[in-house]
C-alpha positions in Angstrom: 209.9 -21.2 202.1 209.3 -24.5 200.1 205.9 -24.7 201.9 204.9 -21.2 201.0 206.0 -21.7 197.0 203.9 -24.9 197.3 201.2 -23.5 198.5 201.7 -20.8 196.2 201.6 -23.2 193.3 198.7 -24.9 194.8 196.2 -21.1 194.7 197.9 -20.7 190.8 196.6 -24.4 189.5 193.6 -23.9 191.5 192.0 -20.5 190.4 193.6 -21.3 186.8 196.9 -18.9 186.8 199.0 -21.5 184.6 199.7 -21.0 181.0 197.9 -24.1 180.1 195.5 -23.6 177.3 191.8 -23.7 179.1 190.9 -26.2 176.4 193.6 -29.0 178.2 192.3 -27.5 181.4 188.7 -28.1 180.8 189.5 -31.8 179.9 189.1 -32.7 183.5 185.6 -31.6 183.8 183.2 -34.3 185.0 180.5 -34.9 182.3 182.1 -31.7 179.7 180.5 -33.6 177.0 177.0 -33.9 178.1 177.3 -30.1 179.2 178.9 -29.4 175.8 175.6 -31.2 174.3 173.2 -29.0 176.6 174.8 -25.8 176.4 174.9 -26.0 172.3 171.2 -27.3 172.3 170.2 -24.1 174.4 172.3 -21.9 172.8 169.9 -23.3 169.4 167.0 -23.0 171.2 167.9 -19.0 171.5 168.4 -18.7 167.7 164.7 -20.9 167.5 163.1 -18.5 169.8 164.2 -15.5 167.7 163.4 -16.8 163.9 159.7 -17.4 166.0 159.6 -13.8 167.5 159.0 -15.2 170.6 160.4 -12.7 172.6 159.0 -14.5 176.3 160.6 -17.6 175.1 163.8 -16.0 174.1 164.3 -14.2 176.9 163.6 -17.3 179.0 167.4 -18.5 178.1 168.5 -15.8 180.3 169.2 -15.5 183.6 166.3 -13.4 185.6 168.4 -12.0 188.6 170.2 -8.2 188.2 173.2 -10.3 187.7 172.6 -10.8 183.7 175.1 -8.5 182.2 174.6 -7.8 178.5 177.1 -5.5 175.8 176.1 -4.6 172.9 176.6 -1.5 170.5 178.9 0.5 172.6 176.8 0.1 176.2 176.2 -2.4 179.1 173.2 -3.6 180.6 173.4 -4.7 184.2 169.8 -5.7 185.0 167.1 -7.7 183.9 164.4 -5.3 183.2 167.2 -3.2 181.2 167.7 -6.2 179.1 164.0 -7.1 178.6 163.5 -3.7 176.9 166.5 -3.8 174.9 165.4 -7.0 173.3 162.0 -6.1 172.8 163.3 -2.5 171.1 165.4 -4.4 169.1 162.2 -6.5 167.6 160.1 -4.2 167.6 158.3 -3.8 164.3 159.7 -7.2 162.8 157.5 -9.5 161.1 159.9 -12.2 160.5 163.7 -12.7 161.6 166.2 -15.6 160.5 168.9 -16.2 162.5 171.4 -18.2 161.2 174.6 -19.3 163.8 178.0 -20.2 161.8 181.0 -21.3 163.4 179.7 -22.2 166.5 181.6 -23.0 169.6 181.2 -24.1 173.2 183.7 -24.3 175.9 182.8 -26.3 179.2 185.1 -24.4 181.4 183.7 -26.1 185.0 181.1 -28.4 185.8 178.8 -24.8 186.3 180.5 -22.5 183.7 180.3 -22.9 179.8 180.9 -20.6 177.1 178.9 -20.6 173.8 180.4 -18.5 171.1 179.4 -18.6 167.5 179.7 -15.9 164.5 175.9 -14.7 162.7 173.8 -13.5 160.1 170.3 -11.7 161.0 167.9 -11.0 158.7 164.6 -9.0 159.8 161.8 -8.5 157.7 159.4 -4.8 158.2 155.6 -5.2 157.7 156.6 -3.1 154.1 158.6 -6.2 153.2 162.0 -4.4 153.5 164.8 -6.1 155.5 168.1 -5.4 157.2 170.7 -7.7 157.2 173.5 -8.0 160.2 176.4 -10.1 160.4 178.5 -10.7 163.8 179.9 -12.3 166.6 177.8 -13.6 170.0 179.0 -14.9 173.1 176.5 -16.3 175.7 178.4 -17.3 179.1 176.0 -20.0 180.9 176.1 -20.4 184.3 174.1 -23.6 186.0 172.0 -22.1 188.7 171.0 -25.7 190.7 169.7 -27.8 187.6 169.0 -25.3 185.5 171.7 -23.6 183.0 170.8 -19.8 182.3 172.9 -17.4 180.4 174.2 -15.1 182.9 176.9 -12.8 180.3 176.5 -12.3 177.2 178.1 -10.4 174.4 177.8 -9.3 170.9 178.8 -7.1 167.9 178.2 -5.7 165.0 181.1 -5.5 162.5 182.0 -2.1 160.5 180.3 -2.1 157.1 
């Protein structure tokens, strides 16, 4: 029976059943600062593409298998080609967008997992000059797929007015 609750123990610590805050877990990762570094410079580079409108180079961040998995607004987008036209309906008719990250944070949760999170404030300009503000939260999940770190889940809201 000892062997069994060691073992037992063993699985729990392993796949990250303890009650230890991921945080102290992630501490051991090999490297969690230089993927820290990386994963906050890409998770820029997204709010760069989209103050540029350059919706090829945005969507370049993100993973381009049917595993990306996107929520937003009340519905989820399991495929690539799903999320390609929800980005580009989203654009559409902008002239100019500022996208402003606040209260970023990224979590290196294994040496090919990381979590960007960060709260935001959109601004898109119409050809008439008229904008629309929107203020919310994003979470990007990156995923290193050989050298490469793609967001495969990602996540974000729109707070009641």
């Amino acid at each position: 029976m000892t062997k069994f609750l060691t073992v037992a123990w063993m699985l729990c610590v392993g796949l990250g059943f303890t009650s230890m805050p991921i945080s102290a877990q992630t501490t051991t990762v090999s490297g969690s600062r230089a993927i820290a570094d990386t994963i906050a410079k890409l998770f820029g580079g997204i709010a760069e593409a989209t103050n540029a409108l350059d919706l090829d180079r945005l969507l370049a961040f993100y993973d381009e298998s049917d595993a990306l998995t996107y929520v937003a607004q009340g519905r989820v987008v399991r495929t690539r080609r799903a999320f390609d036209s929800v980005v580009r309906a989203q654009f559409q008719g902008l002239t100019a967008a500022d996208l402003k990250w606040q209260d970023t944070f990224v979590d290196v949760l294994s040496d090919d997992v990381a979590v960007a999170t960060a709260t935001y404030e959109l601004t898109g300009t119409f050809p008439d000059g008229g904008t629309v503000r929107r203020t919310g939260t994003y979470m990007c999940i990156y995923v290193r797929d050989e050298d490469r770190w793609l967001v495969r889940y990602s996540a974000h809201s729109f707070p009641p007015r």
